[in-house]
KETINU-796749 format. One record per residue: residue in one letter; z, x, y of N, C-alpha, C in turn. Coordinates in Angstrom, 1 decimal. Last residue first. Layout:
<atoms>
<atom res="A" n_w="Z" n_u="X" n_v="Y" ca_w="Z" ca_u="X" ca_v="Y" c_w="Z" c_u="X" c_v="Y"/>
...
</atoms>
This chain:
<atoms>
<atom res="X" n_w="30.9" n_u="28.4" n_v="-6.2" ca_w="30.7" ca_u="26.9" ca_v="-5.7" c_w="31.5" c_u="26.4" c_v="-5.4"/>
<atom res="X" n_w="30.9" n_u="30.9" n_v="-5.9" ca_w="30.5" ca_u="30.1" ca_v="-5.0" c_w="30.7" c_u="28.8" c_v="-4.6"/>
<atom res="X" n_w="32.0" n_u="32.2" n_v="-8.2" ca_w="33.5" ca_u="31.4" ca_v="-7.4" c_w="32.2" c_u="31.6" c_v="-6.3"/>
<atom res="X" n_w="30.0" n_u="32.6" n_v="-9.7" ca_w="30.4" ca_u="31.7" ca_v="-10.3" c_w="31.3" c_u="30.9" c_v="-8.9"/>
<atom res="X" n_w="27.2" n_u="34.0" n_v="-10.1" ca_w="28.2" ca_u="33.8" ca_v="-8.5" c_w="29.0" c_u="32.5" c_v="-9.4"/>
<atom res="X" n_w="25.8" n_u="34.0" n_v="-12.2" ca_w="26.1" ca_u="35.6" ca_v="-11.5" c_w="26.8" c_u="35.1" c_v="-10.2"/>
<atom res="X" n_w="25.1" n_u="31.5" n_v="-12.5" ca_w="26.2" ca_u="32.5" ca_v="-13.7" c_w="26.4" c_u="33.7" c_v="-13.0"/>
<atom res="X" n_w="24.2" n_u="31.2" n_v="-10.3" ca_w="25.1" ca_u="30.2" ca_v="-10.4" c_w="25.7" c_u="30.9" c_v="-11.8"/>
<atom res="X" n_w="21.8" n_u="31.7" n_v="-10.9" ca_w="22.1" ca_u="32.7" ca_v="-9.6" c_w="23.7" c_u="32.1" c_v="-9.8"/>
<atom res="X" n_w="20.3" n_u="30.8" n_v="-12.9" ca_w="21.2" ca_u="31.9" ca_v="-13.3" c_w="21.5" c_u="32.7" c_v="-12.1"/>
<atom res="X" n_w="20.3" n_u="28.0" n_v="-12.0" ca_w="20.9" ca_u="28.4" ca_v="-13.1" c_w="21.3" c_u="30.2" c_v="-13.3"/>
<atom res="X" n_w="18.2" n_u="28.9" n_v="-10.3" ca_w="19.1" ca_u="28.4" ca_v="-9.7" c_w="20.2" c_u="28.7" c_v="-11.1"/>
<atom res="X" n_w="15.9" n_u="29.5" n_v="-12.0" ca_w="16.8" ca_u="30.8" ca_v="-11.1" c_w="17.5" c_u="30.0" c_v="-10.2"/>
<atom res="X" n_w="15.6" n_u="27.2" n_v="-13.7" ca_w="16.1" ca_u="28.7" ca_v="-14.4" c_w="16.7" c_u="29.5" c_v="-13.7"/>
<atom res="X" n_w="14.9" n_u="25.6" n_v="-11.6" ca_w="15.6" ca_u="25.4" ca_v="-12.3" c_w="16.8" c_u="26.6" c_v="-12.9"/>
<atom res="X" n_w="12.3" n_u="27.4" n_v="-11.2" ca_w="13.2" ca_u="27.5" ca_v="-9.8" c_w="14.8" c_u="26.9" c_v="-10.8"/>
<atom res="X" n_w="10.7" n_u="26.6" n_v="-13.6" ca_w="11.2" ca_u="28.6" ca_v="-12.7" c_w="12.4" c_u="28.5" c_v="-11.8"/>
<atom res="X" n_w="10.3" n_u="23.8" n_v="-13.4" ca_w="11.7" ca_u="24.9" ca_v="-14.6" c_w="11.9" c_u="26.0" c_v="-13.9"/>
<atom res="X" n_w="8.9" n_u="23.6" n_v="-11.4" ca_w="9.9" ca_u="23.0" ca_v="-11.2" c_w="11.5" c_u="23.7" c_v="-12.2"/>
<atom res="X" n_w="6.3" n_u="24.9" n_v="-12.1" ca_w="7.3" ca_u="25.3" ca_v="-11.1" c_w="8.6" c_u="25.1" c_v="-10.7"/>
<atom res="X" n_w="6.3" n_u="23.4" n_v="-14.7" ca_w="6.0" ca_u="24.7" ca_v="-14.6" c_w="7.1" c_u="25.3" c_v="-13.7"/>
<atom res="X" n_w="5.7" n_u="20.5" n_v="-12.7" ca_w="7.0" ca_u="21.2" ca_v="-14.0" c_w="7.0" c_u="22.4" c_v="-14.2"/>
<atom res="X" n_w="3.4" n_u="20.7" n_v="-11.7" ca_w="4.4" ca_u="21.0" ca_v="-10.8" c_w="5.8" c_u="21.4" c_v="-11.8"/>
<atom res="X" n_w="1.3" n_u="19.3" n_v="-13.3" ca_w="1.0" ca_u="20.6" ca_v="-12.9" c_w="2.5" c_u="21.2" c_v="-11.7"/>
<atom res="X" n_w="2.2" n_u="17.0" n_v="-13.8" ca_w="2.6" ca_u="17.8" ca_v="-14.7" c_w="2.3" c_u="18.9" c_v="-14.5"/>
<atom res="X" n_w="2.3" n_u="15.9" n_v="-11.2" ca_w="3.2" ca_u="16.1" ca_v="-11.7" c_w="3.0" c_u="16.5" c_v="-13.0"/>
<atom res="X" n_w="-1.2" n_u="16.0" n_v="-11.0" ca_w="0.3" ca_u="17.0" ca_v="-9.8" c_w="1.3" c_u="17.2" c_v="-10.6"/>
<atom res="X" n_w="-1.7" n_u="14.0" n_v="-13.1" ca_w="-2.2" ca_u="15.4" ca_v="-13.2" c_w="-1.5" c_u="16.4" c_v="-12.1"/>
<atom res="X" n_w="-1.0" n_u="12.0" n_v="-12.1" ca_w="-0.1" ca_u="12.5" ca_v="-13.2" c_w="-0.6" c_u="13.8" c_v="-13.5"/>
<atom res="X" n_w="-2.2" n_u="11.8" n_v="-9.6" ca_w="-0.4" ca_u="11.4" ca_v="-9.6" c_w="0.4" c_u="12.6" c_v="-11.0"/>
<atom res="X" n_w="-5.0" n_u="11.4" n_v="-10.5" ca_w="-3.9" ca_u="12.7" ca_v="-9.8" c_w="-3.0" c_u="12.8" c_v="-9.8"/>
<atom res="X" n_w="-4.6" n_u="9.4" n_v="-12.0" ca_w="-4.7" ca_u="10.5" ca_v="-12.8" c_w="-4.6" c_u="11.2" c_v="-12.3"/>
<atom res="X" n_w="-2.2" n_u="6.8" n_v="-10.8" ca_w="-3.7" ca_u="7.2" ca_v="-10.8" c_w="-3.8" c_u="8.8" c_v="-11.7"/>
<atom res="X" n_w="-0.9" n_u="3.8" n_v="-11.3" ca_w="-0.7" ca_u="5.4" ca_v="-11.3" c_w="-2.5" c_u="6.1" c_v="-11.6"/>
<atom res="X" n_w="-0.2" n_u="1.0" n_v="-9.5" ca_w="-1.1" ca_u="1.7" ca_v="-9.8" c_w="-1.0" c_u="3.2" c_v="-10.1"/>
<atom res="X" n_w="3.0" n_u="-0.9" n_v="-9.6" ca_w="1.8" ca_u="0.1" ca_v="-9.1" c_w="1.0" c_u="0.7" c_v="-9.8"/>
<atom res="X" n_w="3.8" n_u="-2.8" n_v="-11.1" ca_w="4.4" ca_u="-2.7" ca_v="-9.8" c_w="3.7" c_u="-1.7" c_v="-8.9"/>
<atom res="X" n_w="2.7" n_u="-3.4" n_v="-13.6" ca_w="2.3" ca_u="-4.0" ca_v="-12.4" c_w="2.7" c_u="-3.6" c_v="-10.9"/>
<atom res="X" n_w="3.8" n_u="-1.4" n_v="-14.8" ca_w="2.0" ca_u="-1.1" ca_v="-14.3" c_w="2.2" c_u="-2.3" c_v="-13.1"/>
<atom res="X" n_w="6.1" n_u="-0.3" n_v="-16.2" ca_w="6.3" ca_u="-1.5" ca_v="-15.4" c_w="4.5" c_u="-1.4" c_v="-14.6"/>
<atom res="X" n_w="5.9" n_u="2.4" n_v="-17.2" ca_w="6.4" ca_u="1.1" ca_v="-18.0" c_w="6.4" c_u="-0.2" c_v="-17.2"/>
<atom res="X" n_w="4.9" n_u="3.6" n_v="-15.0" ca_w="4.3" ca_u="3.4" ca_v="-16.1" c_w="4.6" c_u="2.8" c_v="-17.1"/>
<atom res="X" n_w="7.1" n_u="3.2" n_v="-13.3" ca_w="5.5" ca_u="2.5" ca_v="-12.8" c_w="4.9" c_u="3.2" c_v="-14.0"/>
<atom res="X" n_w="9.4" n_u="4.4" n_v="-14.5" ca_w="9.4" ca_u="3.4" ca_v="-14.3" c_w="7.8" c_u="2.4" c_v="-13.9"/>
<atom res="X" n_w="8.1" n_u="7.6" n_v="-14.2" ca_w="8.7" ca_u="6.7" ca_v="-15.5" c_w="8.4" c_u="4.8" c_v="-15.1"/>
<atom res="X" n_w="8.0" n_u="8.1" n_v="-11.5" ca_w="6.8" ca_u="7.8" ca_v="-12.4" c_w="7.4" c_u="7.1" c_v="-13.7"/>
<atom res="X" n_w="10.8" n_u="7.6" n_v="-10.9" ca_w="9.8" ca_u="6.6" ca_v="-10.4" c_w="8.5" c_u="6.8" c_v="-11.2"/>
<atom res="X" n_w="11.7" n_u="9.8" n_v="-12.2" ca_w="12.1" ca_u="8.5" ca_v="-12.2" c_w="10.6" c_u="7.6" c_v="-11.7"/>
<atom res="X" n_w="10.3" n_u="11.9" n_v="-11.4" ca_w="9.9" ca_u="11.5" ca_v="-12.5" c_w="10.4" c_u="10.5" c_v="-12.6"/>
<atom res="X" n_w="11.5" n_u="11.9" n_v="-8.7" ca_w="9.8" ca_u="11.6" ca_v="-8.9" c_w="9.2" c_u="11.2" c_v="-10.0"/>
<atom res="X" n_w="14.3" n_u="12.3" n_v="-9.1" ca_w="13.6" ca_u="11.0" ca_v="-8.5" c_w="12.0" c_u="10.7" c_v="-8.5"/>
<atom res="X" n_w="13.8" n_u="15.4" n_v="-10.1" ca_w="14.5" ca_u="14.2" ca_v="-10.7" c_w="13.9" c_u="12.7" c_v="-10.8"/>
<atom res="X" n_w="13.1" n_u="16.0" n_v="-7.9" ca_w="11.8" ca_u="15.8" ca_v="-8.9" c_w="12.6" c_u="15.0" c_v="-9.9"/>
<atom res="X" n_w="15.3" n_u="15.7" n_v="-6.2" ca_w="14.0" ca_u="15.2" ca_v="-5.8" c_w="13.0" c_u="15.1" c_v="-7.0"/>
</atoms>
């Protein structure tokens, strides 16, 4: 999902016509990275401590 969110901001900031990015847009999504590595990190290391989960 944030994958997909930065895609799409990527893209409507190289492509402007196809939408309007407004400064809350970009001010959420860079206030949400933060949160988005934590969870990253502890999915990553619940996944070295359970290896034969997956």
């Amino acid at each position: 999902m944030l994958i997909k969110a930065v895609q799409v901001q990527r893209n409507n900031a190289v492509h402007p016509m196809n939408e309007k990015i407004s400064d809350d847009t970009v001010r959420l999504s860079y206030l949400a990275f933060p949160y988005a590595l934590q969870k990253i990190e502890q999915l990553r290391d619940w996944f070295s401590k359970n290896p034969n989960m997956l």
